[in-house]
ZALUM-147150 format. One record per residue: residue in one letter; x, y, z of N, C-alpha, C in turn. Coordinates in Angstrom, 3 decimals. Layout:
# residues N
PT type      n.X      n.Y      n.Z     ca.X     ca.Y     ca.Z      c.X      c.Y      c.Z
PT    A        X        Y        Z        X        Y        Z        X        Y        Z
...
# end
This chain:
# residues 306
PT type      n.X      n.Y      n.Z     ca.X     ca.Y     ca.Z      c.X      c.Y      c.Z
PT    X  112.876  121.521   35.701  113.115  121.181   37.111  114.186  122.107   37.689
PT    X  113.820  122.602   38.996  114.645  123.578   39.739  115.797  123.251   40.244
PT    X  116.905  123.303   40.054  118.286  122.430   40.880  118.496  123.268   42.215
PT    X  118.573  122.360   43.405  119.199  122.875   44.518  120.411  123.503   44.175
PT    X  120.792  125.231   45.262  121.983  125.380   45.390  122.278  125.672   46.231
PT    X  123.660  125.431   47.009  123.887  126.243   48.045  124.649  127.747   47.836
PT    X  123.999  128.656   48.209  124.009  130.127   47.899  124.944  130.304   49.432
PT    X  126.374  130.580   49.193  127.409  131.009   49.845  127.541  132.586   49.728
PT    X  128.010  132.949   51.117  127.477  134.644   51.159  129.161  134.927   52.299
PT    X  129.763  136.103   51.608  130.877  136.527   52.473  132.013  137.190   51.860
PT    X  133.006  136.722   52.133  134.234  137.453   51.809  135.060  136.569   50.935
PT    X  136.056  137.918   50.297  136.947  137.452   48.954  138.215  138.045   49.071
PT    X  139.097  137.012   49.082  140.606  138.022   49.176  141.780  137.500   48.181
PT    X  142.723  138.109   47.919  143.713  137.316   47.208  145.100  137.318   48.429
PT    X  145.076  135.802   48.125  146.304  135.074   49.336  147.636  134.862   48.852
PT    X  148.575  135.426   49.456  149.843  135.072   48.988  150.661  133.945   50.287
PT    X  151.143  132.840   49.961  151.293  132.279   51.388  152.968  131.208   51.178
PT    X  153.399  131.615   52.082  154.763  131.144   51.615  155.489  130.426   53.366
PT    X  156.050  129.626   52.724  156.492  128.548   53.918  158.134  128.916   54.165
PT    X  158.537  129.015   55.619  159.698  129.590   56.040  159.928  128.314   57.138
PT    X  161.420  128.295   57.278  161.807  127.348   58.475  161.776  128.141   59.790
PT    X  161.419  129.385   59.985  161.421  129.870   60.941  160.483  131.148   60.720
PT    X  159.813  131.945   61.526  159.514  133.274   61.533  160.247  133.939   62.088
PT    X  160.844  135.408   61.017  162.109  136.314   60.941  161.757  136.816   62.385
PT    X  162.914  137.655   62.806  162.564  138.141   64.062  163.021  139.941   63.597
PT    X  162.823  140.597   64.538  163.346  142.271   63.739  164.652  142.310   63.420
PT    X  164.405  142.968   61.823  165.086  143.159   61.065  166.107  142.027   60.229
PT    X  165.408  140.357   60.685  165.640  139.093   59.798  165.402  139.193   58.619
PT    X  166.341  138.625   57.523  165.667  138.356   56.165  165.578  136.837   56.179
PT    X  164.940  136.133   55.848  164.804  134.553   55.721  164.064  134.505   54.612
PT    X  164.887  133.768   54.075  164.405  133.419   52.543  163.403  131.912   52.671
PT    X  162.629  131.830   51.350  162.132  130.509   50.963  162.196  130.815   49.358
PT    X  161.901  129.056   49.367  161.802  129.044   47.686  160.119  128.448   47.353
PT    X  159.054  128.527   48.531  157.852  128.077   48.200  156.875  129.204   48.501
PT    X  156.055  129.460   47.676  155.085  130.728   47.420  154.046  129.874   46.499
PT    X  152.799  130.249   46.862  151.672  130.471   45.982  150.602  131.168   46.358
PT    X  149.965  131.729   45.261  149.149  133.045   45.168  147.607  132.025   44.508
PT    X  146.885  132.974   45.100  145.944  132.052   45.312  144.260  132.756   45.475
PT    X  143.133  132.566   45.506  142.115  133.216   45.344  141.898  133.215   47.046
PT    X  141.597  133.584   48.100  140.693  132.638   49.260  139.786  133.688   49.961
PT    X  139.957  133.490   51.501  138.530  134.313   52.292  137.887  133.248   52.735
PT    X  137.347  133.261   53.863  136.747  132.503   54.679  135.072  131.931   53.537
PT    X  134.298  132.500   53.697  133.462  132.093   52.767  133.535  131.747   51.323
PT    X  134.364  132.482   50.917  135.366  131.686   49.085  135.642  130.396   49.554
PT    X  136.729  130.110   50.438  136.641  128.671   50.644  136.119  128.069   50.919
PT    X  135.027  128.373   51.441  133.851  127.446   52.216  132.762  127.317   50.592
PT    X  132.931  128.066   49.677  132.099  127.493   48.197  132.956  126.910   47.479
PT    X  134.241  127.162   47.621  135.229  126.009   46.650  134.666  124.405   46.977
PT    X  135.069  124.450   48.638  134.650  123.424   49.244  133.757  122.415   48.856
PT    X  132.808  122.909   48.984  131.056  122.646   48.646  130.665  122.259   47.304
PT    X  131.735  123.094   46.744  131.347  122.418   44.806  132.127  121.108   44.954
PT    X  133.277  121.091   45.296  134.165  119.729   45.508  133.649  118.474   45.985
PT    X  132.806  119.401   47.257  131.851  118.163   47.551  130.547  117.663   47.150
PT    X  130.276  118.211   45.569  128.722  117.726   45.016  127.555  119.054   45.250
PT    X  128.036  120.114   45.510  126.949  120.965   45.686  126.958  121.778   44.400
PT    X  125.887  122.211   44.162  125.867  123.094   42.768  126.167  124.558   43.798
PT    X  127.149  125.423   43.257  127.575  126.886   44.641  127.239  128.219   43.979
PT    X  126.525  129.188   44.608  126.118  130.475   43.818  127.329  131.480   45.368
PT    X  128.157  132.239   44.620  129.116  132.723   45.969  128.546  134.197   45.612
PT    X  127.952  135.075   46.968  127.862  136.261   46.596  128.706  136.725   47.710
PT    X  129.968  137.769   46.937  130.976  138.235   47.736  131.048  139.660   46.743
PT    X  132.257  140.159   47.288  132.888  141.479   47.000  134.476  141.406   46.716
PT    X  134.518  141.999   45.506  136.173  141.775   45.110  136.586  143.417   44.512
PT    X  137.422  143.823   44.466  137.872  144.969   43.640  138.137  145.026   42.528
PT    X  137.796  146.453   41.580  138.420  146.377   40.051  139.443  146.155   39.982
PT    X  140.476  145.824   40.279  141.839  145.641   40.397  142.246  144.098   39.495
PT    X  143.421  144.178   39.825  144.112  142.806   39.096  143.965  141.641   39.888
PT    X  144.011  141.909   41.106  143.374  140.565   41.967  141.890  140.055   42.076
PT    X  141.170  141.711   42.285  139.864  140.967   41.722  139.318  139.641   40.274
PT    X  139.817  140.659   39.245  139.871  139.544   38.266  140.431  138.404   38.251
PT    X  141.883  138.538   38.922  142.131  137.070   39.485  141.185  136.291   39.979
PT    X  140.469  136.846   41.399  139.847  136.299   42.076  138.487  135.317   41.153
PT    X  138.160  136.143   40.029  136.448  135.886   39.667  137.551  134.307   38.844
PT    X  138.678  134.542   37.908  138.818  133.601   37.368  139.288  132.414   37.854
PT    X  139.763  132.240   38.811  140.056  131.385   39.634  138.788  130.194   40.232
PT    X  137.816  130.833   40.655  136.870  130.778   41.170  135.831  130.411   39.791
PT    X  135.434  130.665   38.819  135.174  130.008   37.565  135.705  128.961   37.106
PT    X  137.042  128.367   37.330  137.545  127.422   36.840  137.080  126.040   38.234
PT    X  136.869  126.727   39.305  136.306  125.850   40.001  134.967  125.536   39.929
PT    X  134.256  125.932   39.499  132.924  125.497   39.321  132.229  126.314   40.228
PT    X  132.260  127.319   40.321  131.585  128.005   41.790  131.110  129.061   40.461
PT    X  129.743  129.540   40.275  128.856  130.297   39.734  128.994  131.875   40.841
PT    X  129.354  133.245   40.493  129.416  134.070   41.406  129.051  135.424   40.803
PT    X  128.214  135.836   41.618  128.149  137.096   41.761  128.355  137.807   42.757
PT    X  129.414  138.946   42.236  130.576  139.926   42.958  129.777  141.380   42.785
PT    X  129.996  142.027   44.207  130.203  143.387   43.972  131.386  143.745   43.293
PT    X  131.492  144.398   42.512  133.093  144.774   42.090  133.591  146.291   42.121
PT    X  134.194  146.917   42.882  134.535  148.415   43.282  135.598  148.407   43.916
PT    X  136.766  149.238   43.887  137.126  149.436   44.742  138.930  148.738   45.048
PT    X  139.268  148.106   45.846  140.581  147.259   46.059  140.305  146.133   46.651
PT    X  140.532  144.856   46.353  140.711  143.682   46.538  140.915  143.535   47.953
PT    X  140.428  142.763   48.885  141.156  142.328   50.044  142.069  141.910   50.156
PT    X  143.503  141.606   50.822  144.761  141.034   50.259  144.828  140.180   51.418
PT    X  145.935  138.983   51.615  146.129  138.429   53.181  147.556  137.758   52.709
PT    X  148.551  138.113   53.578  149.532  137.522   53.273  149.858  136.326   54.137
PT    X  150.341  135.042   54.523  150.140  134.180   55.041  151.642  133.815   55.065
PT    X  151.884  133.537   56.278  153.153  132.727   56.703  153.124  131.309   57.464
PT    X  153.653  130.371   56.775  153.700  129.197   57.408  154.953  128.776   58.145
PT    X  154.952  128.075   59.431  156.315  127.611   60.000  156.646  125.835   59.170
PT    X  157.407  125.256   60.071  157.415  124.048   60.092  156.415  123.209   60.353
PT    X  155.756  123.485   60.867  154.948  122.524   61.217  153.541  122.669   60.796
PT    X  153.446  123.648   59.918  152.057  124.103   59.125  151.369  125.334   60.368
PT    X  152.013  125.313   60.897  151.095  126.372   61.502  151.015  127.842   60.745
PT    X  149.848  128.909   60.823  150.434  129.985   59.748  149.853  130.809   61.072
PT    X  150.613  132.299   60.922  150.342  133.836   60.631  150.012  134.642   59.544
PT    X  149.202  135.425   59.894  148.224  135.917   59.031  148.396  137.078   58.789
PT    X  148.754  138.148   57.918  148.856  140.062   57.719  147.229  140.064   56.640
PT    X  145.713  140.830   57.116  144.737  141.023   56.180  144.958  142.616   56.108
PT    X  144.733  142.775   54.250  144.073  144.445   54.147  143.376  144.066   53.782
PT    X  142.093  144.646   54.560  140.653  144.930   54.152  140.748  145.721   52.979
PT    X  139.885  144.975   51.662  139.487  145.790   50.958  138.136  146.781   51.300
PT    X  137.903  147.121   49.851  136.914  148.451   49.932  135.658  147.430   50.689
PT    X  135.304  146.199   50.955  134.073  145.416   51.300  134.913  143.928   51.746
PT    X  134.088  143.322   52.641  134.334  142.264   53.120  133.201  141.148   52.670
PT    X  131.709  142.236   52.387  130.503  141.105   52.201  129.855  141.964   51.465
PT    X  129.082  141.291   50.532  127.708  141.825   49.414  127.128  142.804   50.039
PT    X  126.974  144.062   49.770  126.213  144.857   50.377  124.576  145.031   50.469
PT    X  124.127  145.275   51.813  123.228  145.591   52.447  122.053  145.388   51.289
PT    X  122.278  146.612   50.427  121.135  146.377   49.105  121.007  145.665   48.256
PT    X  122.442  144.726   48.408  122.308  142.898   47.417  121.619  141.968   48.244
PT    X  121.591  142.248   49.661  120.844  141.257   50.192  119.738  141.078   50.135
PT    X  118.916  142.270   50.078  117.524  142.717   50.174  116.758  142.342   48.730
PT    X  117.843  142.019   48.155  117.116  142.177   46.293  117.767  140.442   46.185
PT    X  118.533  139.677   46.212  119.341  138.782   45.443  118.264  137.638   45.615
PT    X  118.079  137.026   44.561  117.143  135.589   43.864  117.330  135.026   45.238
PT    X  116.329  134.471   45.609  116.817  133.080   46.714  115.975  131.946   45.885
PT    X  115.771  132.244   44.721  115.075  130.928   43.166  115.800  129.572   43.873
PT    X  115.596  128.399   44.208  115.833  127.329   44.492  117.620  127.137   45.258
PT    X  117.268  128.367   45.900  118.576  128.082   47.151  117.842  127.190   48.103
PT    X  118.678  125.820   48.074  118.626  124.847   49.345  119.178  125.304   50.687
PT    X  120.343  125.886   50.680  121.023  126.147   51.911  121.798  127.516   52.458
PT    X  121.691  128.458   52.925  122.816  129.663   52.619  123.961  129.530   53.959
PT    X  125.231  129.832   53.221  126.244  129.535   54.257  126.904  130.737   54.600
PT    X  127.094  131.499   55.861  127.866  132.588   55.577  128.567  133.070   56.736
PT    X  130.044  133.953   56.869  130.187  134.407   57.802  129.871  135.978   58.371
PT    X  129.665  136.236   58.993  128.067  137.681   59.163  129.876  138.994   59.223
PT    X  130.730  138.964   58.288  131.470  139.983   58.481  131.026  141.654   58.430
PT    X  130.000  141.732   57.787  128.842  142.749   57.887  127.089  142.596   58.769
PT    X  127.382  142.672   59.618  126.059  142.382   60.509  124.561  142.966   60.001
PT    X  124.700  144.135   59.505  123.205  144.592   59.509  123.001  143.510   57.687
PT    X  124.180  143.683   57.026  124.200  142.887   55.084  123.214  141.639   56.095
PT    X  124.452  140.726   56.754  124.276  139.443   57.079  122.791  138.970   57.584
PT    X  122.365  139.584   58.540  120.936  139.977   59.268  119.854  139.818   58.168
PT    X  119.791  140.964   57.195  118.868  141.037   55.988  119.022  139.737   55.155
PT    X  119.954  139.219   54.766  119.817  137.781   54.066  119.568  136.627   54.664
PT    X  119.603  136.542   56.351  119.607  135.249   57.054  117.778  135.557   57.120
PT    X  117.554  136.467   57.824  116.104  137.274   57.847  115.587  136.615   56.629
PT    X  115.953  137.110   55.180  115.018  136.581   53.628  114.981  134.682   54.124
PT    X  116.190  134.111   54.247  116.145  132.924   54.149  115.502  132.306   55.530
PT    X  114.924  132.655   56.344  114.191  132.345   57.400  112.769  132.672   57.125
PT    X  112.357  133.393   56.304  110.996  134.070   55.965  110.974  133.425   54.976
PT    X  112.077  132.314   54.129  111.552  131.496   52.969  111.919  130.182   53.360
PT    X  112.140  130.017   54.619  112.345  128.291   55.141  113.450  127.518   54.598
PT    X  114.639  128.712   54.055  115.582  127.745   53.675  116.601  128.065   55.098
PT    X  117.237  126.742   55.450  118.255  126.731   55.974  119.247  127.382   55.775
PT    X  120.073  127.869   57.131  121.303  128.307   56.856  122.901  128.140   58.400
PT    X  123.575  128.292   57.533  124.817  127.965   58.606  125.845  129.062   58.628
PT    X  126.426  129.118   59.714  127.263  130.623   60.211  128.608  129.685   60.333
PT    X  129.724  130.921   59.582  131.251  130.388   60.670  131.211  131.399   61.257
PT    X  131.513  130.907   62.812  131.671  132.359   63.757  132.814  132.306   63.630
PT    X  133.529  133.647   63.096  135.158  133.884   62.948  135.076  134.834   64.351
PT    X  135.959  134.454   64.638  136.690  135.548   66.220  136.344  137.287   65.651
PT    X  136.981  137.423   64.866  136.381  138.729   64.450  135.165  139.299   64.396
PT    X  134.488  138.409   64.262  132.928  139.174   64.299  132.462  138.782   65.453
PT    X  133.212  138.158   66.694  133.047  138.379   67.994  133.281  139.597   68.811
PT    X  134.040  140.786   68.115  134.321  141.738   69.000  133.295  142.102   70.695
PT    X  132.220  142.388   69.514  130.893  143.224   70.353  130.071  141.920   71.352
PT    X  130.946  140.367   71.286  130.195  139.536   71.703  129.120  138.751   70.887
PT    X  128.686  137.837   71.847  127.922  136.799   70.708  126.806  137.293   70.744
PT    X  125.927  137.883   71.710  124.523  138.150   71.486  124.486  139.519   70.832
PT    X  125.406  139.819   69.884  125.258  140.992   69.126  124.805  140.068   67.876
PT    X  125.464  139.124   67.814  124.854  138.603   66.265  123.428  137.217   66.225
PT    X  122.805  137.686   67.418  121.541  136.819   67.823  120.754  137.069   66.491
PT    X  120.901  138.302   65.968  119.611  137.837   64.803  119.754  137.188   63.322
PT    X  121.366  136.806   63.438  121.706  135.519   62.827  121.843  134.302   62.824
PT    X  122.097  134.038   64.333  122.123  132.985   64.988  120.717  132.430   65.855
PT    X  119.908  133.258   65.472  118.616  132.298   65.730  117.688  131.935   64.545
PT    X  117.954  130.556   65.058  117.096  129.604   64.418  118.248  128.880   63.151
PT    X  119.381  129.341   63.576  120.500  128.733   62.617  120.501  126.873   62.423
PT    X  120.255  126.629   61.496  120.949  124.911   61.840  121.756  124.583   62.507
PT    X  122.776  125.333   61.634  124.744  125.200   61.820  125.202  125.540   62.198
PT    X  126.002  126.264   63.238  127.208  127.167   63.645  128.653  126.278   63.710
PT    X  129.757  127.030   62.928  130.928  126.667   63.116  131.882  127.262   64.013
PT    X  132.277  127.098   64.706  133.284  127.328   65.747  134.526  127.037   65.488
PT    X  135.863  127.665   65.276  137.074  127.012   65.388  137.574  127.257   66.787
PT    X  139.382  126.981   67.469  138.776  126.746   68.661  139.681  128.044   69.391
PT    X  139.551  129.172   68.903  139.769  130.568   68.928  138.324  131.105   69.430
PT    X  137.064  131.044   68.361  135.833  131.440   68.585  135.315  130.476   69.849
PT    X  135.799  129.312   70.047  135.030  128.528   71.508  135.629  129.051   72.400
PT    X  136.763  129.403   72.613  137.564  129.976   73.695  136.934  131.124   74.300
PT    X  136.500  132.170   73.229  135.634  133.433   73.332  134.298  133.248   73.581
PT    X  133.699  132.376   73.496  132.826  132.065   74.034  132.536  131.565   75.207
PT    X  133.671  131.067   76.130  133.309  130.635   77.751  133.491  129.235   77.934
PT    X  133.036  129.019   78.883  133.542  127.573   79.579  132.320  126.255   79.194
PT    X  131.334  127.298   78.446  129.775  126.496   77.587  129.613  126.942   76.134
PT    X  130.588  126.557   75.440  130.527  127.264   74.560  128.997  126.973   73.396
PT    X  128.734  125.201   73.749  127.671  124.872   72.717  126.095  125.625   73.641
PT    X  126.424  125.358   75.157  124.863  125.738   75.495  125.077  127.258   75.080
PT    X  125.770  128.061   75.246  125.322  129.778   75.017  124.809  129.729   73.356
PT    X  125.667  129.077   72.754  124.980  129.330   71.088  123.661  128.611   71.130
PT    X  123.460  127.480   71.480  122.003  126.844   72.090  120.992  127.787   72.151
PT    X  121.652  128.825   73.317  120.350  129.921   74.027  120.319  130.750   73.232
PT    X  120.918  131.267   72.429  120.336  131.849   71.152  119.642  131.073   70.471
PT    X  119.506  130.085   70.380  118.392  129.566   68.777  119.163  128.968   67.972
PT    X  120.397  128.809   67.802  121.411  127.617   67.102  120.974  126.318   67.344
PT    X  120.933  125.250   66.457  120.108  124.066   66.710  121.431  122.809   66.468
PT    X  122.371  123.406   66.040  123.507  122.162   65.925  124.825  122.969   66.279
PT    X  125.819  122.567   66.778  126.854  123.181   66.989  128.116  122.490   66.425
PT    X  129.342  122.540   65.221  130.251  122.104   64.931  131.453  122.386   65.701
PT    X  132.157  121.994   66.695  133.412  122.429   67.255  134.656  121.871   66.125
PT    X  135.142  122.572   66.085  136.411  121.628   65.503  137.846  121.967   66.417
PT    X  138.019  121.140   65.980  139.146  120.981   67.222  140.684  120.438   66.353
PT    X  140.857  121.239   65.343  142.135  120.969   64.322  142.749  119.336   64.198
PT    X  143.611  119.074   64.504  144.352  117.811   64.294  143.492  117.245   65.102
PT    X  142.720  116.907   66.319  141.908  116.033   66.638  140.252  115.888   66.524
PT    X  140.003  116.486   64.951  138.913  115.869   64.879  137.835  117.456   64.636
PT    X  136.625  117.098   65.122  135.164  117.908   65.384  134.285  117.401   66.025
PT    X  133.760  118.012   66.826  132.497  117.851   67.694  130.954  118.222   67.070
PT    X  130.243  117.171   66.987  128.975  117.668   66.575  128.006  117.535   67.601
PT    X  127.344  118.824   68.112  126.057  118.841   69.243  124.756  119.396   68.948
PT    X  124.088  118.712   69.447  122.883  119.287   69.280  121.838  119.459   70.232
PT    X  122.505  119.353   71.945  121.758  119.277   72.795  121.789  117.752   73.341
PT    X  121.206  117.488   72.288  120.759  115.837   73.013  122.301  114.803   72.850
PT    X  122.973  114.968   72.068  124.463  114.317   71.844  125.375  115.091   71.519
PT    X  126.351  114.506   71.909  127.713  115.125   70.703  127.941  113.540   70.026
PT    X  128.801  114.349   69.189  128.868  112.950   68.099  130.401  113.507   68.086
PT    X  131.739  112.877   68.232  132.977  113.449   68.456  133.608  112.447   66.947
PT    X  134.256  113.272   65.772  134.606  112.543   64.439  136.232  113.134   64.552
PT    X  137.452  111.571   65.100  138.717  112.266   65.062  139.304  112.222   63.102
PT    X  140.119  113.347   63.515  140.957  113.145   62.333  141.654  112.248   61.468
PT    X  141.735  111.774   60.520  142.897  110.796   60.098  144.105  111.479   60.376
PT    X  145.188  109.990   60.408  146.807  110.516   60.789  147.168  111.191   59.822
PT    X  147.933  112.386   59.280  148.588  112.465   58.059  150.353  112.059   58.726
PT    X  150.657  112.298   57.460  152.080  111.906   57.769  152.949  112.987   57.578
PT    X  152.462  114.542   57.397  153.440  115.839   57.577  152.101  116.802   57.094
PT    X  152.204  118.115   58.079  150.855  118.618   57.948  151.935  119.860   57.501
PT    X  151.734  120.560   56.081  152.233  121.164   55.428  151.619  122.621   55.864
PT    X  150.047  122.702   55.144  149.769  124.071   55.590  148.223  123.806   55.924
PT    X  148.049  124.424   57.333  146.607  124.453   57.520  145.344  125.494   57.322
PT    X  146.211  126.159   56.526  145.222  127.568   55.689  144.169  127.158   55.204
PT    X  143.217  127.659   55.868  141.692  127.531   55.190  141.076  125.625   55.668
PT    X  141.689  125.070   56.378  141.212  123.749   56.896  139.686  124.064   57.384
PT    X  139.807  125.111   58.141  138.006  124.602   58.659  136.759  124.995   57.983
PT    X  137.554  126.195   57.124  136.588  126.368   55.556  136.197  125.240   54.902
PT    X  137.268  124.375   54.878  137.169  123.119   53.878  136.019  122.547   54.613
PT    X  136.096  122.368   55.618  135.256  121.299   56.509  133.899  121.934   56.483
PT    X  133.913  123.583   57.154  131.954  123.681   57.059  131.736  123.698   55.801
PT    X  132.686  123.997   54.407  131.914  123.947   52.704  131.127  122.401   52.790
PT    X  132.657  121.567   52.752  132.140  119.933   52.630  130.733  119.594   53.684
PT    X  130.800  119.828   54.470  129.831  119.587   55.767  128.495  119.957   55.370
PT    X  128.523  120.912   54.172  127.220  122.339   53.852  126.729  121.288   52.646
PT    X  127.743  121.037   51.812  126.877  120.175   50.531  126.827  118.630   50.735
PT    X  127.135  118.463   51.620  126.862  116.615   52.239  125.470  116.696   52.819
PT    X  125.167  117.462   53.554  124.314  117.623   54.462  122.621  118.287   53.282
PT    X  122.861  119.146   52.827  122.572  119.725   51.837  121.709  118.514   50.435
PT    X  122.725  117.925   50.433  122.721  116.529   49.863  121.753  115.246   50.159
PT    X  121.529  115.919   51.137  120.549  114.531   51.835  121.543  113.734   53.265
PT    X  122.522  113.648   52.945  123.312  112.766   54.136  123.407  113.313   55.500
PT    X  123.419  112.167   56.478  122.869  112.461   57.785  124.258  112.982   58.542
PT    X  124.284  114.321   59.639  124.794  114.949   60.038  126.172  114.275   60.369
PT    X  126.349  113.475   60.690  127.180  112.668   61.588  128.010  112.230   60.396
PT    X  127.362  111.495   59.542  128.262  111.265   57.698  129.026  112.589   57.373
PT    X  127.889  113.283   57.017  128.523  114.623   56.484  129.796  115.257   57.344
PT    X  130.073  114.653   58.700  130.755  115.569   59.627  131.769  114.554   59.215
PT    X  132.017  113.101   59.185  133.235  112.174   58.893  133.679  112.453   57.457
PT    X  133.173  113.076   56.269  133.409  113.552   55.074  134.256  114.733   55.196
PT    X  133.627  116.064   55.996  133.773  117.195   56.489  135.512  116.920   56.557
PT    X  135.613  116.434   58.204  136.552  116.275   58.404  138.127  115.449   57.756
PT    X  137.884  114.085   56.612  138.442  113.794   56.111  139.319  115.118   54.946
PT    X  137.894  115.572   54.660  137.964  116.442   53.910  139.294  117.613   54.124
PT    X  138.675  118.092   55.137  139.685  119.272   55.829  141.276  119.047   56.230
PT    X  141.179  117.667   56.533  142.542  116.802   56.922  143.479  117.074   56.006
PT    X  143.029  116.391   54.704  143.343  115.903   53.394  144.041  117.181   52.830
PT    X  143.011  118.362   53.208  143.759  119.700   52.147  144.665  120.524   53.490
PT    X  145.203  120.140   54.308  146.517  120.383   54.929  147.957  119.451   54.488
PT    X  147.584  119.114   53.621  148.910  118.349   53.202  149.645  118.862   52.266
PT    X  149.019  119.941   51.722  149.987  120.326   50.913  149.755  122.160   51.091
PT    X  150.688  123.257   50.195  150.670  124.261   50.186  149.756  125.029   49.718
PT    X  149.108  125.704   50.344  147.642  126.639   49.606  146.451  126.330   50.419
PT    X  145.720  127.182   49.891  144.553  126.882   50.277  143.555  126.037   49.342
PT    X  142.471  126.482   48.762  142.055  126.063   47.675  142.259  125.341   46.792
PT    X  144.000  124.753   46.759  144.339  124.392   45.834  144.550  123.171   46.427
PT    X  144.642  123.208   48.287  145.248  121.634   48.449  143.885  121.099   48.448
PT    X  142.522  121.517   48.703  141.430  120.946   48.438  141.280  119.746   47.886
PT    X  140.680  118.785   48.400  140.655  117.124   47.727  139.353  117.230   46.896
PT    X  139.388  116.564   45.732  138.098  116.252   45.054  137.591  115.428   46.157
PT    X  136.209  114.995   46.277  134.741  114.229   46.306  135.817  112.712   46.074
PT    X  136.069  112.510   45.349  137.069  110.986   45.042  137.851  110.813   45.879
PT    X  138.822  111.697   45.819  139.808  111.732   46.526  139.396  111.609   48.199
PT    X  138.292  112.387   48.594  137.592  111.763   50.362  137.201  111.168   50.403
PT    X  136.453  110.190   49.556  135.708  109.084   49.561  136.570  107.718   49.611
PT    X  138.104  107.642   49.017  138.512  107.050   48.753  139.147  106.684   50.155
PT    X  139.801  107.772   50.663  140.254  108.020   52.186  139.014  107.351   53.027
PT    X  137.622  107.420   53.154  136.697  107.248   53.919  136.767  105.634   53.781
PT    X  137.087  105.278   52.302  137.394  103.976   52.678  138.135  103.239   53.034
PT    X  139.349  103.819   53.051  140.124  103.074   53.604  140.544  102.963   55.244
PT    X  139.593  104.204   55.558  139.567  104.831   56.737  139.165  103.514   57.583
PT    X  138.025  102.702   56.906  136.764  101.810   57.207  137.372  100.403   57.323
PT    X  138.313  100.324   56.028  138.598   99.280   56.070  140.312   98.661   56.718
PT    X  140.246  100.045   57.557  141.616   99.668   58.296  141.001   99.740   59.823
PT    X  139.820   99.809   59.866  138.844   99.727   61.447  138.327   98.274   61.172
PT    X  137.949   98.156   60.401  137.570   96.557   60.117  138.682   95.032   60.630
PT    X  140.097   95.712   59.952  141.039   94.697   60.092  141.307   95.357   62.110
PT    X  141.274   96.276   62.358  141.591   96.440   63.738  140.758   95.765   64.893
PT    X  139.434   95.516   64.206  138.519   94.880   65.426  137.796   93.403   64.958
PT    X  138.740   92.995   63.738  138.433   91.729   63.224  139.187   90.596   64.263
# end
């Protein structure tokens, strides 16, 4: 018997991310005593995610021969994420600064690749891929694999990162049509206009995720939105990689069988949960650990309207 997977497609970097009471100003030194180094990348986290949340994850990315690459593959093995890497070249790096209040700044070097190249797309197994998730940081790579998985009826879902908005949205129409999913954070809705769900609509996008950080996500599909707020936390440490967390979880709930609107109250618990502490990947909640939250979520709405 064939096991569903979700086949995650994108980028790989190694994160260094460290929390300051202030950001230095020229020629400040400000010290901290909290640092961790860490595997991430927008699509890496979005397959950490996804295994966490019950999905079996195949990640095809690009890492360098280097010492971070190998970091990267072992890191990413100990999570349960199955991967095949281009490997050439220098690692992507991203250094990450957090304030007080979890907010971060970001320094990326592009490594030698951001996404599987062009001729991995054209060749790579799609053998019992249920779902492919990816962000199109290479357009013509991205195109050729959304293309295979549309010509084999498997579903697939986009994060539109601001960056691969440069050229505009109807540059990446031949990814975004006929998409299930599109993720939006609320950088990419901004860039998109004062409609942000009907323009992805008029391309051929069939569901639209807004997220909207500390208050929640929007799910549309034309005919509704379905609006899922956040739980309270009680100190939001670091929000690195939060909406990764949310479209991974969102990708293997959904993926899973569970209906959009579930998967989006999981999603989001989900994403909440791994801002509480430092890192990315690492503040990630097990499957237990959101479920457990979902209930209590339930059963403190229960005593409120009892």
């Amino acid at each position: 018997m064939t096991t569903s997977t979700v086949l995650v497609a994108g980028d790989a970097s190694w994160d260094v991310t460290t929390r300051v009471d202030h950001v230095p100003g020229p020629d400040e030194k400000v010290f901290t005593s909290q640092l961790v180094e860490d595997v991430g990348g927008v699509a890496t986290n979005a397959a950490v995610a996804a295994a966490l949340a019950g999905a079996a994850v195949r990640l095809a990315t690009a890492v360098g021969d280097d010492r971070a690459g190998g970091d990267c593959m072992r890191r990413l093995g100990e999570r349960q994420v199955t991967v095949d890497a281009q490997v050439s070249g220098v690692t992507t790096r991203v250094f990450i600064v957090l304030d007080r209040a979890g907010e971060k700044r970001l320094i990326l070097t592009p490594g030698s690749r951001m996404y599987p190249p062009e001729s991995y797309c054209e060749s790579v197994d799609l053998t019992g891929v249920s779902w492919l998730h990816t962000a199109a940081y290479d357009r013509a790579a991205s195109t050729v694999l959304v293309g295979r998985c549309r010509g084999a009826g498997i579903p697939w879902s986009l994060d539109l990162e601001p960056a691969t908005l440069v050229d505009g949205v109807t540059a990446l129409a031949p990814v975004l049509d006929g998409a299930s999913v599109v993720f939006c954070n609320e950088r990419a809705t901004h860039l998109l206009g004062d409609h942000p769900v009907a323009a992805l609509r008029a391309l051929g996008v069939r569901t639209v995720v807004l997220t909207r950080g500390r208050q929640g996500a929007d799910l549309s599909d034309g005919a509704r939105t379905e609006r899922v707020a956040a739980p309270r936390l009680a100190e939001v440490v670091d929000t690195t990689g939060a909406g990764d967390c949310l479209a991974g979880s969102f990708v293997a709930q959904v993926s899973n069988g569970a209906r959009p609107e579930d998967a989006l109250a999981y999603a989001v618990t989900a994403a909440s949960l791994s801002c509480t502490a430092l890192g990315g990947q690492s503040a990630y909640p097990s499957g237990a650990v959101v479920r457990a939250a979902l209930a209590r979520s339930e059963a403190d709405r229960g005593v409120a309207t009892s």
